[in-house]
C-alpha positions as CSV (number, residue, x, y, z in Angstrom):
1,X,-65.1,13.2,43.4
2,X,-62.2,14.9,41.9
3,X,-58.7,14.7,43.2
4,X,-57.2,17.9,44.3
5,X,-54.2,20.2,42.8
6,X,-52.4,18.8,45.7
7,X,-53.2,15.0,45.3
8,X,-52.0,15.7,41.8
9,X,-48.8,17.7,42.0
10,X,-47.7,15.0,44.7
11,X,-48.6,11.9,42.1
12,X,-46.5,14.1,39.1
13,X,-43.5,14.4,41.7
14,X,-43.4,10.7,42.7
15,X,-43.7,9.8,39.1
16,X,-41.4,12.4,38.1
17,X,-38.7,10.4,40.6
18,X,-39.8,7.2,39.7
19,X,-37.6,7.6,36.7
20,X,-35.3,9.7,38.4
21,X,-34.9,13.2,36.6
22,X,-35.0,16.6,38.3
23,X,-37.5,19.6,38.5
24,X,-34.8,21.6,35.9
25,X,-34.8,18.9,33.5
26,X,-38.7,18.5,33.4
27,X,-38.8,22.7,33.4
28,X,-36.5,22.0,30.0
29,X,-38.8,19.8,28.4
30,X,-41.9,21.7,28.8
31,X,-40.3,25.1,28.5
32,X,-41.2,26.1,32.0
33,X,-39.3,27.9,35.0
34,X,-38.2,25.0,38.0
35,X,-40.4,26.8,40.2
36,X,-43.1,26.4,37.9
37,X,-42.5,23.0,38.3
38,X,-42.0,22.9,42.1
39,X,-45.5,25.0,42.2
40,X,-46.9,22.2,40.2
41,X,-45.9,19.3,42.2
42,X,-46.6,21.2,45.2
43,X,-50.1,22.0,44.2
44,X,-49.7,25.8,44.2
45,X,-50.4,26.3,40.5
46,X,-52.4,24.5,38.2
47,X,-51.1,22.2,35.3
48,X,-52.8,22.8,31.9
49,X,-54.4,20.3,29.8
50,X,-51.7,20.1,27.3
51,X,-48.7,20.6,30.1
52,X,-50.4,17.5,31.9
53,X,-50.4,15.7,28.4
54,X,-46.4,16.4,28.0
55,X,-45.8,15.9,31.2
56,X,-47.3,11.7,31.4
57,X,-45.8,11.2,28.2
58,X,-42.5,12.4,30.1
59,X,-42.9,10.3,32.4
60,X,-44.4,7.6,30.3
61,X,-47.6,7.0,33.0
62,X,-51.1,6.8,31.9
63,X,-53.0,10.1,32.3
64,X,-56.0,8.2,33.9
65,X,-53.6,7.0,36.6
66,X,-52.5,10.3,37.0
67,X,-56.5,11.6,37.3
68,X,-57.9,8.5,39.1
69,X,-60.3,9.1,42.0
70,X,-58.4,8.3,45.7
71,X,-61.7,7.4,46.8
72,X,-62.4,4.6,44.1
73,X,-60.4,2.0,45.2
74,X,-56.9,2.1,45.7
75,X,-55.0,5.0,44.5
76,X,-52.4,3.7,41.3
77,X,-49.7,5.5,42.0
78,X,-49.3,4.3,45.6
């Protein structure tokens, strides 16, 4: 099974303030709008393959922890 939008936008936001930096500053890096951001984390847009890429190196996680199946086990990021 495949995790949702949702399941990911909410595992990019809890990384995202695991090392504490805002929505504007991620928006920065990537070259995005905030509210592109927000949308992302919120799952009400999708992230691209490459923004995904920028964004785990950003937040310096593993992009298979990021992708990991809820129903495999126990969920990484918890």
């Amino acid at each position: 099974m495949m995790i949702t939008q949702e399941e990911l936008g909410q595992r990019l936001r809890q990384a995202r303030e695991r090392i504490g930096i805002k929505q504007d500053e991620v928006a920065i890096v990537l070259g995005l709008d905030a509210t592109a951001i927000a949308k992302i984390e919120h799952g009400k847009r999708r992230v691209g393959a490459l923004e995904l890429m920028r964004l785990v190196a950003l937040y310096n996680v593993a992009i298979s922890d990021m992708l990991a199946d809820p129903t495999e086990g126990c969920n990484p990021m918890s």
